[in-house]
Steps between C-alpha positions, in 0.01 A plus 500: 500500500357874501370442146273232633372734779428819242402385165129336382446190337463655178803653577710198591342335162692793293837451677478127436419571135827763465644244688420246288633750152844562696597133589383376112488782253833672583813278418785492661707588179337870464606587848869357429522685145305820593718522755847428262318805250468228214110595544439892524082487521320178556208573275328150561523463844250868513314320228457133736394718753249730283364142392422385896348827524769630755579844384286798678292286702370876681345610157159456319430218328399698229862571436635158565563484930291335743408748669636420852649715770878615598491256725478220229797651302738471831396139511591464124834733529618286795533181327623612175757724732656134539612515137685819587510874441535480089176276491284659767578818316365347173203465676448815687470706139226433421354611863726813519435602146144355518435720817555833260302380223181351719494836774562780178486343185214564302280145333676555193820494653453212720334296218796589287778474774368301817296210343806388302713521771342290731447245220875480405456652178686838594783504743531850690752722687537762700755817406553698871865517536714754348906533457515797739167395709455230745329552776419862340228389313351835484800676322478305159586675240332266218314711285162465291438811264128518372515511094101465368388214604822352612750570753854461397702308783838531610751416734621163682405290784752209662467209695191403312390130543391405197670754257635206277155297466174674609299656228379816679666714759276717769679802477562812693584824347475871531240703321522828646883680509423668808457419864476240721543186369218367706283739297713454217440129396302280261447153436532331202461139338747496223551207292822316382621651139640763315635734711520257812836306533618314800867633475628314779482170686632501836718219633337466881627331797201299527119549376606403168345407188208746520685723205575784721635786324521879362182631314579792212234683397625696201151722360276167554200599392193409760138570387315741774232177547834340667490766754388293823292759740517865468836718364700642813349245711737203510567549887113320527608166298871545694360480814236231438747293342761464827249294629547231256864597453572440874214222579648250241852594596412391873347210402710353259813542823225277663542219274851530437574508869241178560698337244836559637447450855332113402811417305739608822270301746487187337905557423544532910305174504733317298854640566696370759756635729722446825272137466161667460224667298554887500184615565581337825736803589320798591729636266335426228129406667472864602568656156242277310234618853586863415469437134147410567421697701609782297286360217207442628503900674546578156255289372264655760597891369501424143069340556388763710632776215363261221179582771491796502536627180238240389263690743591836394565630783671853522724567297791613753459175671493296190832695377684392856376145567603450102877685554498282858437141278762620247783588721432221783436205253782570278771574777334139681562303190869651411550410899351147479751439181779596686414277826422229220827546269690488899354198580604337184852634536713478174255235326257801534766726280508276227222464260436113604216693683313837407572672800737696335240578172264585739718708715602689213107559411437624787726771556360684227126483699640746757572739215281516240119634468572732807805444741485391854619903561218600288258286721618610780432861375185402454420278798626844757276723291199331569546418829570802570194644370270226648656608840402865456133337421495272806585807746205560756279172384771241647609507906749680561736275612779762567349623812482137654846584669535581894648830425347557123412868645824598555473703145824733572690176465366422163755703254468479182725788347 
C-alpha cells in the first residue's frame, strides 16, 4: 500500500489511533439519522473527538493540538473521510477555522476562540458564501460599519456548515465602500446571538446533517477585539485559509473513495454470475484496478501538497500543488464511486449499501471550497508563470528537432 511506503512510524501509530475512534466511537445510527436530517449538528461526536485529542493536531499545544505537521492531518482526514463528507467536514472546522485564528489571531483571541475549539467546548463555522457570490468571493457585499468600539455587521452568507449549531462564525465582510474587494475585506469572529439568525436550513442531496444553512446578519454587533488581522486585509486570512479549505476537502475524497472501492471488491468476490465470481470478468476486475489506481495517484498528489505546504515552500507552488490535490482527489473519489456503485449494479442503488450516501457526498466535493474550474484557474496560472521562470535555466528541448531551425515555419499569428 503507498501509505506504508510514505508515512513514519509515528505516523502509522496516529492513523491506527483515528482508526481505532472511527470503527468504535462513531455508531452506525448517526450516519443513518444524520443522513435522514433527524440530527442537524452532531455536537458529541466533535466533543469524542476533542476528548482523544483529535481536533487541530497542526497547532500548539498551548492551545490544545499536538503540534504535528499537514502531513499528520491527511492521515487523520483519510480515515474519518470513511464516515463520509458530513463527518469529515465536522472535523475539518476546527483546522479551517483554526488555520485563521493560529496564522492572524492575536493570544487573546486564540485563548478565547481556538483553545475551546479544539477542546469541544465551542463548535465553529465558517461564513464565505454569499446569495449572489460563489465562486466570486471577492464581490461580497456583507458589510461591517465601524461605530466606537464596535462595528455594526450586516448582510447574509449561505451554504454555511454549521449555521444551525456552531457557536461562532469566521466571517467575511466589507469595511471600506470603495474598491476592490480584495482591498476591500475584513475578517471577523462573530459569535452566535442577537442579531445572528440562521434563517435557513438547506435540504442537500447528500452531506447532510452538518446544519447547513443561510446566515442573517441584521446590525450584529461585533467588538473591534473580534477583528482577526488588520481592517481591509481579509485577502491575507482568504488566501491562507484555501489551503486548509482544499487540503481537507482532498483528503476526506481519499477516505471516502478507500471506503467505497473495499465494499465493491469484496462484493465482486462474492457475487456470482454466468457460474462464476465477477471479479473474474475483466469487466468488473478492470474497474476495481483503475479504481486503485486512481486512488493511490491521488493519494500520491494529495501527500506531496500536504509536503509542501508543511515545508513552506513558495507560495505559487504551494497554491498549485494544493488546487492540483483538490481537483484530482475529489474527481478520483466521485470516479471510484461510480466504478463501485457499477459494479454493484442495482443493489448498489438501494441503500442496503452506502454507495449511494456516499455518492451523493461526494458530488458536492467537486463544488464546494473552490470548484474544479476554479482549480484549474489556478493550476494554468501558476504554471504558467513557473514556465516564464524556467526559460534559459532548463534545455531547451525545442531545438532537439532535425529541422528546429527552420524558424519561417514556426507561425504563430
Amino acid at each position: 500500500m503507498v501509505f506504508e511506503a510514505i508515512t513514519t512510524p509515528e505516523q502509522k501509530k496516529l492513523r491506527d489511533e483515528v482508526r481505532e475512534f472511527v470503527r468504535n466511537e462513531v455508531p452506525r445510527s448517526l450516519l443513518i439519522d444524520m443522513d435522514a436530517d433527524k440530527v442537524r449538528y452532531p455536537k458529541e461526536y466533535v466533543q469524542k473527538l476533542a476528548k482523544r485529542n483529535l481536533l487541530g493536531l497542526r497547532f500548539p499545544p498551548k492551545y490544545g493540538g499536538r503540534g504535528l505537521k499537514w502531513v499528520d492531518d491527511i492521515i487523520a482526514l483519510e480515515e474519518i473521510g470513511v464516515l463520509g463528507t458530513s463527518l469529515g467536514c465536522l472535523f475539518s472546522l476546527p483546522i479551517i477555522v483554526g488555520e485563521a485564528l493560529n496564522v492572524f489571531g492575536t493570544n487573546d483571541q486564540k485563548m478565547k476562540y481556538l483553545k475551546p475549539t479544539l477542546e469541544g467546548k465551542l463548535m465553529c463555522a465558517e461564513a464565505l458564501t454569499e446569495p449572489r457570490g460563489g465562486s466570486d468571493f471577492f464581490g461580497a457585499t456583507t458589510n461591517a460599519k465601524k461605530e466606537g468600539k464596535s462595528y455594526i455587521l450586516k448582510g447574509q452568507k449561505r451554504f454555511v456548515v454549521g449555521a444551525e449549531g456552531a457557536d461562532y462564525f469566521l466571517v467575511y465582510a466589507r469595511t471600506k465602500s470603495e474598491g476592490p474587494g480584495n482591498l476591500s475585506l475584513s475578517a471577523f469572529l462573530v459569535d452566535r446571538g442577537s442579531g445572528v439568525k440562521a434563517e435557513y436550513v438547506y435540504g442537500l442531496m447528500g452531506t447532510r446533517g452538518g446544519g447547513a444553512g443561510r446566515l442573517v446578519f441584521d446590525n450584529a454587533v461585533v467588538p473591534e477585539e473580534n477583528l482577526l488581522w488588520k481592517e481591509n486585509s481579509a485577502s491575507d486570512v482568504f488566501w491562507q485559509m484555501m489551503i486548509p479549505e482544499r487540503l481537507t476537502s482532498a483528503a476526506g475524497a481519499l477516505g471516502t473513495g478507500r471506503a467505497a472501492i473495499e465494499i465493491a471488491a469484496r462484493y465482486s468476490e462474492k457475487r456470482k454470475a454466468f457460474g462464476k465470481p465477477i471479479n473474474k470478468f475483466e469487466a468488473v476486475s478492470f474497474m476495481v484496478a483503475n479504481s486503485i489506481t486512481q486512488l493511490d495517484a491521488a493519494r500520491g498528489i494529495v501527500y506531496a501538497a500536504a509536503r509542501i505546504v508543511d515545508e513552506r515552500k513558495d507560495s505559487g507552488l504551494q497554491r498549485r500543488m494544493v488546487s492540483e490535490a483538490k481537483k484530482f482527489a475529489t474527481e478520483a473519489g466521485w470516479q471510484i464511486l461510480n466504478n463501485s456503485m457499477q459494479i454493484l449494479g442495482g443493489i448498489g442503488y438501494t441503500n442496503v449499501y452506502p454507495i449511494e450516501r456516499l455518492l451523493r457526498d461526494a458530488r458536492l466535493a467537486m463544488i464546494w471550497t473552490g470548484t474544479s474550474e476554479i482549480m484549474n484557474l489556478i493550476i494554468q496560472h501558476e504554471y504558467y508563470r513557473e514556465l516564464a521562470e524556467r526559460k534559459d535555466k532548463v534545455r531547451d528541448v525545442e531545438h532537439d528537432a532535425a529541422e528546429a531551425d527552420k524558424e519561417d515555419e514556426k507561425v504563430y499569428e
